[in-house]
C-alpha positions as CSV (number, residue, x, y, z in Angstrom):
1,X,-90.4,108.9,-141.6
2,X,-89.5,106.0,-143.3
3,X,-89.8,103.7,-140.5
4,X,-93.6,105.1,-139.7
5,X,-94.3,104.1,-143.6
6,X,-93.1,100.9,-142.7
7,X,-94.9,100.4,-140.0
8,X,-98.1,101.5,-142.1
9,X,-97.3,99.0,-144.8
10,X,-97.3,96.2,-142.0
11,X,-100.5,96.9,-140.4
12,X,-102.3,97.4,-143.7
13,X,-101.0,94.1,-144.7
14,X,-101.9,92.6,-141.2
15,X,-105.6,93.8,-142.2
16,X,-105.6,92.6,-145.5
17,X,-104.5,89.0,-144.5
18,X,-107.2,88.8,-141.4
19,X,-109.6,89.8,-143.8
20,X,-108.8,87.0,-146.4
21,X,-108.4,84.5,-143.7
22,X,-111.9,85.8,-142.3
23,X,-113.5,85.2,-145.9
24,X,-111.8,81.7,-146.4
25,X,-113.3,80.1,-142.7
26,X,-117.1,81.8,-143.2
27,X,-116.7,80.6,-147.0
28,X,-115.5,76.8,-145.5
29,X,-118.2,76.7,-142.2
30,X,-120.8,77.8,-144.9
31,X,-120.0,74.9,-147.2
32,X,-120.5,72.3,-144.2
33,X,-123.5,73.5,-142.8
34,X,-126.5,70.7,-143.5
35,X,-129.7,71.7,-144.0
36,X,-132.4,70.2,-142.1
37,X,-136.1,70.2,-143.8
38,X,-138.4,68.2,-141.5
39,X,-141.7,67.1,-142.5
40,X,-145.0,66.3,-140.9
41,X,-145.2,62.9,-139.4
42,X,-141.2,62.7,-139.4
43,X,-139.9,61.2,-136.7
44,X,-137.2,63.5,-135.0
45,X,-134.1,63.2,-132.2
46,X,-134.0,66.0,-130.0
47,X,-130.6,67.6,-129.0
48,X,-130.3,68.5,-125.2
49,X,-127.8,71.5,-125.0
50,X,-127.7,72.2,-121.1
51,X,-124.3,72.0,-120.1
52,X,-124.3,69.8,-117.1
53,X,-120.4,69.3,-115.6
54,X,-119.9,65.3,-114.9
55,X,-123.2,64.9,-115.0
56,X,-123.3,61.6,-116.6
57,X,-120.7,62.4,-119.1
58,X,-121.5,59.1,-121.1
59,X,-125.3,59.6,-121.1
60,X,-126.5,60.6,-124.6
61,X,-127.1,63.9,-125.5
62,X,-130.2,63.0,-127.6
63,X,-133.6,62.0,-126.5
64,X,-136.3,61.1,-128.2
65,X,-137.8,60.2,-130.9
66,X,-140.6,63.0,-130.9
67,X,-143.1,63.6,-134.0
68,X,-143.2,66.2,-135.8
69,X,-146.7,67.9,-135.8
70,X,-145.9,71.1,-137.7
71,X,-143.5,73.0,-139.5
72,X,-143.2,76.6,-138.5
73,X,-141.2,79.4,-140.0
74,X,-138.0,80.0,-139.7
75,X,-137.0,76.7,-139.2
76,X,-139.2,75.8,-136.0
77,X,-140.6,73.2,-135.3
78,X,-143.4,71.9,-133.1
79,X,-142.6,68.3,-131.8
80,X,-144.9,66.0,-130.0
81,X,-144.0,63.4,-127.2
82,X,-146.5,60.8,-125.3
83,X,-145.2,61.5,-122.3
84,X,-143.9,65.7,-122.6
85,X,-146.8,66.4,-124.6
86,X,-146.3,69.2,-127.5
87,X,-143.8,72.0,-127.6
88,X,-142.4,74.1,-130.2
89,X,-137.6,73.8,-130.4
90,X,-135.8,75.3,-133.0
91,X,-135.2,73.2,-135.7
């Protein structure tokens, strides 16, 4: 009997410190998130995300510079190109 308290105490300690360590990484990602407000008329890099293996594996990832037309909710945006036209990416 004493052995399955043991045993008990472990896991609920196991818990408890997955938990903590849990809180402490969302609570350090969270503080080094940056916040990106785009404007009308801003100028703007776009991020291409495809995953393409050797590929050109020292071509950037960014292309651009769009413009940004308008500012939609929840952080979308519509960006225009001369030569793509206008589509909306997530900001």
């Amino acid at each position: 009997m004493l052995q399955l308290n043991k045993m008990e105490e472990f896991r609920n300690n196991a818990y408890e410190h997955a938990r903590i360590y849990k809180e402490r990484t969302k609570r350090w990602h969270d503080k080094h998130i940056m916040s990106r407000d785009f404007k009308k008329g801003q100028k703007a890099l776009l991020f291409n995300s495809c995953l393409r293996l050797f590929l050109g594996k020292l071509r950037s990832k960014l292309s651009g510079p769009f413009e940004v037309t308008q500012v939609l909710t929840h952080g979308a945006i519509e960006i225009y190109s001369m030569t793509k036209g206008t589509f909306k990416v997530n900001g």
